[in-house]
N, C-alpha and C positions, 0 to 999 in steps of 0.2 A: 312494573310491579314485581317484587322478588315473588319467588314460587315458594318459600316457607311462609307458614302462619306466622299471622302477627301474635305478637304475643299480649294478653289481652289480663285485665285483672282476674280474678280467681273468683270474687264474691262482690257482692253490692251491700254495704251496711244497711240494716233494716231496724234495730235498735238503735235510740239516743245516744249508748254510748258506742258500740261503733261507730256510729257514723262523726262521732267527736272526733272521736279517734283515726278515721279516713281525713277527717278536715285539718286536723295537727299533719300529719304527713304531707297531705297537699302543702300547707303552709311551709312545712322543713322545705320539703321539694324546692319551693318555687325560692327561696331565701338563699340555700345553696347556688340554684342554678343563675339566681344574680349576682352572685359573689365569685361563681368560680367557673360556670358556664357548663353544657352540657356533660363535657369532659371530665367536672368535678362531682358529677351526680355520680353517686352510686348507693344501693341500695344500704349499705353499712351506716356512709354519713347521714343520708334521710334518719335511718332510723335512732343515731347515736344524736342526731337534733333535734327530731320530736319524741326524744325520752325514752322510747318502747324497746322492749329485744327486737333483734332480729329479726328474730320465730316471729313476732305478732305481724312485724310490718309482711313476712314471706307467708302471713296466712292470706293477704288484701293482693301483693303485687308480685308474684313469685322471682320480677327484674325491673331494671331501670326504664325500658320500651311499654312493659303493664301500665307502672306509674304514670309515665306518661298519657298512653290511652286513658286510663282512667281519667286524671286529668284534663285532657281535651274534653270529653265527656263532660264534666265534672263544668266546665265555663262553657260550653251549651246548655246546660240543666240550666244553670245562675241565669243567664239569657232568658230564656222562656220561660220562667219564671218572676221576673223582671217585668215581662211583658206580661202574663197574667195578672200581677198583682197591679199596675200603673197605669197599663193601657188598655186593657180588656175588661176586664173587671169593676174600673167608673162609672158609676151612673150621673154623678153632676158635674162633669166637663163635657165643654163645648168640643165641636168637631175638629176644631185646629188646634188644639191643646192635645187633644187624642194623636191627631196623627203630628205634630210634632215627637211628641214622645216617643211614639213608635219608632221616628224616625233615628232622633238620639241615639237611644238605647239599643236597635238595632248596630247603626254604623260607629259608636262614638269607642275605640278603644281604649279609652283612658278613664270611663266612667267610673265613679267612684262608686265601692259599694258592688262593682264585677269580680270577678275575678281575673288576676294579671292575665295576657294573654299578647306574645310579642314578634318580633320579626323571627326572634332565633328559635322561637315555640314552632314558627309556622313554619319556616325551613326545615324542622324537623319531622313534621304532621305524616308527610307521608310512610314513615315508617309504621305507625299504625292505622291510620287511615285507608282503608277501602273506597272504589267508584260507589259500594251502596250504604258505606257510612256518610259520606258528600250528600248522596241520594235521601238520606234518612234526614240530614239536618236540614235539607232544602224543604222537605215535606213539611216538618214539623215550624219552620217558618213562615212556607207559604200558609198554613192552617192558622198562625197567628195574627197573619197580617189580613188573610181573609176577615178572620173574627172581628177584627180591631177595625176594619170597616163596617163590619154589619153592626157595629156597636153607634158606629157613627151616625144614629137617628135622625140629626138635623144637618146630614149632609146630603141634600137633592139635588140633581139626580145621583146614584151611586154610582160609584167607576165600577166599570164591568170585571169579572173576573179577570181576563186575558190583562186589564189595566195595571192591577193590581200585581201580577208577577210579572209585569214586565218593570214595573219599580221596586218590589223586593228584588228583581234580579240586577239591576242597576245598583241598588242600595250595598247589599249584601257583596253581590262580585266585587264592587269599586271597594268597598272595606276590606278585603281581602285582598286586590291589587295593591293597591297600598300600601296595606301593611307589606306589602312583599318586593316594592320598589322602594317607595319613599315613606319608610318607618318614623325619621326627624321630621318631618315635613307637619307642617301649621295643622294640629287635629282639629282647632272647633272650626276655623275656616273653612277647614274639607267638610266638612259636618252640616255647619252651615249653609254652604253650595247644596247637597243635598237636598235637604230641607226645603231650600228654598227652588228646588228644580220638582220635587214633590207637590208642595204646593200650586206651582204654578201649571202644571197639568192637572191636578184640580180644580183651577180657576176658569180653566178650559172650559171643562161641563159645566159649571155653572153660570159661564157666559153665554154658553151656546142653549139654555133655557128656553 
């Protein structure tokens, strides 16, 4: 880890239209950095493609490493709330429909409706990333996945806590492997595989009745 601070965004939109206005920059960001690669980001282009001076985009990112934390930030939010609204928050789905979706929407990188997030994002993560921002998103996952079982009423017996992070951390680390070996590589199949290695330690406890 370098010994300088990361460089971190400046503010969090709290109004409508801020926060349009953080979402237009995300979008420039992410549209540059597909067309021209990290190399072509800079804080000038962002702002000369979502419209704005300068000054507004240097009031949210003061540099190109902010934009990005915020960013990475910014598709964890999208994530867990994804999972609030689909999989925690149902009351008339069944228990397999529950944690399918969980499963998805945790590992599926391509889901529509995320926000982009790719090999050459993740190669570059640790420049803003901290051991207790890692630390922060694993909490706030295991807290969802916890929920998203205890949501699951007609699933008897429940998998004990220790169950449950040891398949968010399966779930989760393998999506991140991944993305960080084999980026082309078949997404719904890997997906799939999951899923169905989830389930089938669920199937466990309820054989064992």
């Amino acid at each position: 880890m370098p010994d300088a601070p990361r460089s971190k965004p400046l503010k969090r939109p709290t109004q409508a239209r801020s926060k349009f206005t953080v979402q237009a920059i995300y979008d420039a960001f992410v549209r540059i950095w597909s067309a021209h690669g990290w190399e072509g980001v800079t804080t000038r282009a962002v702002a000369l493609e979502t419209g704005i001076a300068v000054g507004t985009l240097y009031d949210y990112f003061p540099d190109k490493e902010a934009l990005l934390s915020g960013y990475v930030r910014h598709c964890i939010e999208a994530l867990l709330a994804r999972l609030d609204a689909e999989v925690i928050a149902p009351a008339d789905i069944g228990w397999q429909t529950r944690v399918q979706r969980l499963v998805r929407i945790t590992c599926d990188t391509r889901l529509e409706g995320l926000p982009a997030f790719d090999h050459e994002m993740l190669m570059l993560e640790h420049r803003v990333a901290e051991p207790k921002h890692h630390r922060r998103v694993y909490d706030e996952l295991a807290d969802r996945w916890l929920r998203a079982f205890a949501a699951c009423t007609d699933l008897q017996p429940q998998p004990s806590p220790a169950t449950i992070h040891a398949l968010l951390t399966a779930a989760w680390g393998g999506r991140r492997y991944r993305l960080l070996v084999q980026p082309e590589a078949g997404n719904d199949e890997w997906v799939a595989e999951i899923e169905a290695m989830v389930m089938a330690r669920l199937s466990t406890n309820l054989s064992a009745r």
